[in-house]
N, C-alpha and C positions, 0 to 999 in steps of 0.2 A: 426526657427523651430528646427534646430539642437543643437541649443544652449540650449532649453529647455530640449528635450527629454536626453542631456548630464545632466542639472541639475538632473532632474526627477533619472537619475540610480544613482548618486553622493547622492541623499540623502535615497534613498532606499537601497543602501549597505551601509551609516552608519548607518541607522538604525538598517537594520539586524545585523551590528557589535557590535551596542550597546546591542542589544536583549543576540546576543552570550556571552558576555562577563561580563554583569548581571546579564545575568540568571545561569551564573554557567559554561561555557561550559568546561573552563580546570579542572573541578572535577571529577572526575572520579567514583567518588562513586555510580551514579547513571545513566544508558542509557535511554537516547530516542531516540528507534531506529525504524523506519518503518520498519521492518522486511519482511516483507513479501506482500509488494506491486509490480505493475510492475517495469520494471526499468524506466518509464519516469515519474512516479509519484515519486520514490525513489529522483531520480535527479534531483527533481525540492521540494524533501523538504517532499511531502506529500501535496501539493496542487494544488488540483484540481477540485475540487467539481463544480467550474463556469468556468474551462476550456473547461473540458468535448468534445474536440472536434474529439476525433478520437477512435479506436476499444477499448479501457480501459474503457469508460463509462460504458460498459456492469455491471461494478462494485462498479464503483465510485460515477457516477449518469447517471442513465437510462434515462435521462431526453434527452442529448448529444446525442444518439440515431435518435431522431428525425430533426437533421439537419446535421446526415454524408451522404453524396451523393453518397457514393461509396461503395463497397466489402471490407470488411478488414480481415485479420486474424495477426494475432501475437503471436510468440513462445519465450518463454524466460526460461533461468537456471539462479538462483541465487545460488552462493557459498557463505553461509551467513557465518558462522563461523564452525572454527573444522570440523565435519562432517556431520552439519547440510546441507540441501540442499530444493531449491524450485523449481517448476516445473508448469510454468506458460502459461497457452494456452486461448485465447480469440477468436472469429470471431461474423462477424456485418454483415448484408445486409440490403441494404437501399430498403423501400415497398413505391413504387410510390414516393411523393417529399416530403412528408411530416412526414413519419412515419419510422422506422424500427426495429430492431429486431437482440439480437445480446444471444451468448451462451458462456461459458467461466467455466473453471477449474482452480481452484487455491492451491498446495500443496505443503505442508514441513516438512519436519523430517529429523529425526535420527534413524537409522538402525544401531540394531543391535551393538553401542556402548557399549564397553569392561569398567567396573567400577570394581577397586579393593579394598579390603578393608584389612586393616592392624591394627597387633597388635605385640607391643615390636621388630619393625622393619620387621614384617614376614608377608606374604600374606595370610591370612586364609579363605578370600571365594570372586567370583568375581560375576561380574552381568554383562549379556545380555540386556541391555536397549534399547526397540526400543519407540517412541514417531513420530506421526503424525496425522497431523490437516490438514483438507480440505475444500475449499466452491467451490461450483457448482453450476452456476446459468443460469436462462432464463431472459431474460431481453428485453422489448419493451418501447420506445421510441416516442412520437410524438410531433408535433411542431403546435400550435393552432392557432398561430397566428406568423408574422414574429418576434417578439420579444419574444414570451412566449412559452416555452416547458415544457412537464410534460413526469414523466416515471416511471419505476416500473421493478423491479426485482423479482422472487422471486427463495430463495435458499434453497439448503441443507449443515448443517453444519456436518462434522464427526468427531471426536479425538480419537486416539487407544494409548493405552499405554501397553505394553507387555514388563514383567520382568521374567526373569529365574535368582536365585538367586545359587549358589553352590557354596560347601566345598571344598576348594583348594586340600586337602590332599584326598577328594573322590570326585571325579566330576560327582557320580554317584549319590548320595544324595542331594537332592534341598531341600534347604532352604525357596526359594520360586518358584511358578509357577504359573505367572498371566497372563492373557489378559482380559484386561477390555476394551470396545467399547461403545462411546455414538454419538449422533446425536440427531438435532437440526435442526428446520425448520423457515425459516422466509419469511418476504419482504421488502425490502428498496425502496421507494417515494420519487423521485425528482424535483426537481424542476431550469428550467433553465431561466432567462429574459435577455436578450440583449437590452435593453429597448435606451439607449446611444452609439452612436459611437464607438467601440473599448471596451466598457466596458460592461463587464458583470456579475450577481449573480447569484449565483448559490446556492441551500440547497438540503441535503439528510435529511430524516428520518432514520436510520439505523433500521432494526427491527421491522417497525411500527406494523406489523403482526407477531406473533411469537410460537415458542411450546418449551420451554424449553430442554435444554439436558437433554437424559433420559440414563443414563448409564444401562448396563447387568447386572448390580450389585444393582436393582431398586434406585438406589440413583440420584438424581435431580439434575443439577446445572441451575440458575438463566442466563439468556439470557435477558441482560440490551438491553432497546430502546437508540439509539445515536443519536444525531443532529449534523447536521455538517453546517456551513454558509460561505461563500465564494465570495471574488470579486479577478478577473481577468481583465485586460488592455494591449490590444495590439497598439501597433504602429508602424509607419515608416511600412507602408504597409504588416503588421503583423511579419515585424523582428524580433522585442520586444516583450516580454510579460514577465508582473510582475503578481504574486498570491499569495494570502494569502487565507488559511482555521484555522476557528474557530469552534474546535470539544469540543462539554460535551458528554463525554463515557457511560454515566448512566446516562437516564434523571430525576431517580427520585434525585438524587442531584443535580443536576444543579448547578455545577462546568465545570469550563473549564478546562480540560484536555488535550489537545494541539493547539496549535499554528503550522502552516506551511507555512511557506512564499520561493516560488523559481522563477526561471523566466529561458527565451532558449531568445536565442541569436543567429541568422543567421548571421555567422562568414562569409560564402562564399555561393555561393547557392549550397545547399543540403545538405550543413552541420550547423548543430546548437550544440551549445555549453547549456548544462542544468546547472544551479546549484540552493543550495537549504539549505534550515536550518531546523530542527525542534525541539520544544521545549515542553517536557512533564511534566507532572505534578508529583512529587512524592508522599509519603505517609506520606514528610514532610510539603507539599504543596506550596513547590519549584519546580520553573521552569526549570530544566538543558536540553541543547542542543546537539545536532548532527549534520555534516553538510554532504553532498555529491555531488558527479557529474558526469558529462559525458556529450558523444561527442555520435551525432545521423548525418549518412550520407543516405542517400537515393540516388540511382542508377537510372540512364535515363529509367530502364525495372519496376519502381515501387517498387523495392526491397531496402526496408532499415533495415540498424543494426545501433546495437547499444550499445554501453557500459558505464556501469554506476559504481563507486567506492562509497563506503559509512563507513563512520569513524562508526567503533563499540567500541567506549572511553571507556563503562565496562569491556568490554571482550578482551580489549586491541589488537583486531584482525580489521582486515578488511572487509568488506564485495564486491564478486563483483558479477554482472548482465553482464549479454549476452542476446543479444535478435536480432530477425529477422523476420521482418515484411513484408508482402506484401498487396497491391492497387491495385482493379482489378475491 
């Protein structure tokens, strides 16, 4: 048995090396980066959608919901890059054995960054740039049968973009003075089967229900439906677990647009080791990659952290995640 489940990771980390190393991963021209996930979806690549087993469903797929057994909440900072930042809060409660119900805040920006602008070596006017994007959702979860769960989210989307633009030489004169605000409403439909031993699929509808972004400035932008398909396989009495998600971003193209394959690894009890690839589609309709990871400990009183590192190849920076969970 041991010999298998040795083979089993021996050909699934070549494959992922093969994935990385085809698809482009030392080019640099191009990120695909999960920016803005929690950190155990981050460190496991961006796949989850048939994992789904603990308070991040609320997001990923509401479906996972309806077989947590217990109280969750989890809190996380990501240090993405420079002075971006996200600020990550989810909680779950399980309704009777079959059902539950979980709420979650998801946000990132930039405040307030300083842009200068230059001419013939000299500073002649800077910018105040703030940018932030939020989702907020409710999320319930049931489980129909012991192998089949269904769930459903639904959200609100926000984005603020606010520019003060001024003349080096008069910082009293604006060049520009903006703040534009839009918001965006939807629902994501999941769906979870455990149908096999240790394996399971998983699918989101992203958006199935939606209201486009409506900016203060009456101008619209397009809120694409996503599909996402997903198998997940545990072993060795759930020490293991390999995952892969298959996301098309816009379903009226129906292209694939990412790949995420990661997997956790119970190094000692209570500590799991995460890692992860993922692979996006460009605008050349090349695949190039990202990888990342981290170490998840949990405490005899139900309290676990966590830290995640994640390669930002464009931005030739790093990204890292903290986070702190508790089980009650």
């Amino acid at each position: 048995m041991k010999s298998k489940v040795i083979l089993l990771i021996l050909v699934y980390l070549s494959l992922i090396m093969g994935l990385v190393v085809g698809c482009g991963f030392f080019n640099p021209t191009f990120a695909l980066n999960s920016l803005f996930d929690s950190p155990r979806t981050i460190a496991m690549g961006g796949a989850y959608v048939a994992v789904a087993d603990d308070v991040n469903a609320v997001f990923y797929n509401p479906a996972g919901l309806g077989r947590i057994s217990k109280k969750e909440m989890l809190a996380s900072y990501g240090a993405i890059y420079g002075d971006t930042h996200q600020y990550y809060l989810v909680g779950s409660i399980n309704l009777f054995e079959s059902s539950g119900v979980g709420i979650g805040s998801n946000v990132n920006g930039f405040y307030d960054s300083l842009i200068y602008y230059m001419q013939n070596g000299n500073i002649t006017a800077s910018e105040k740039l703030t940018y932030q994007a939020g989702k907020y959702a409710v999320a319930y979860g049931h489980r129909i049968y012991n192998w089949l769960s269904i769930g459903i989210n639904g959200h609100k989307l926000d984005q603020r973009i606010k520019s003060i633009v001024v003349f080096n030489s008069d910082p009293n004169l604006l060049l520009q003075d903006m703040d534009n605000y839009a918001e965006a409403y939807g629902a994501d439909v999941g769906i979870l089967i455990t149908y096999l031993p240790g394996l399971s699929v998983g699918m989101l509808l992203g958006d199935a229900i939606k209201k486009d972004f409506q900016w203060n400035t009456s101008a619209v932008d397009y809120l694409p439906t996503s599909a996402v398909i997903g198998l997940a396989y545990k072993t060795l009495g759930n020490k293991i677990l390999i995952a892969l998600d298959i996301k098309a971003a816009n379903m009226n193209r129906a292209e694939v647009d990412r790949i995420s394959t990661g997997g956790e690894l119970a190094l000692i009890e209570n500590l799991k080791f995460r890692a992860g690839a993922s692979f996006d589609r460009d605008q050349g309709a090349n695949y190039l990659g990202s990888i990342a990871a981290g170490l998840n400990y949990k405490f005899p009183n139900n309290i676990n952290i966590e830290y995640v590192w994640q390669d930002q190849r464009e931005l030739r920076v790093d990204s890292h995640y903290y986070s702190m969970g508790y089980i009650f």
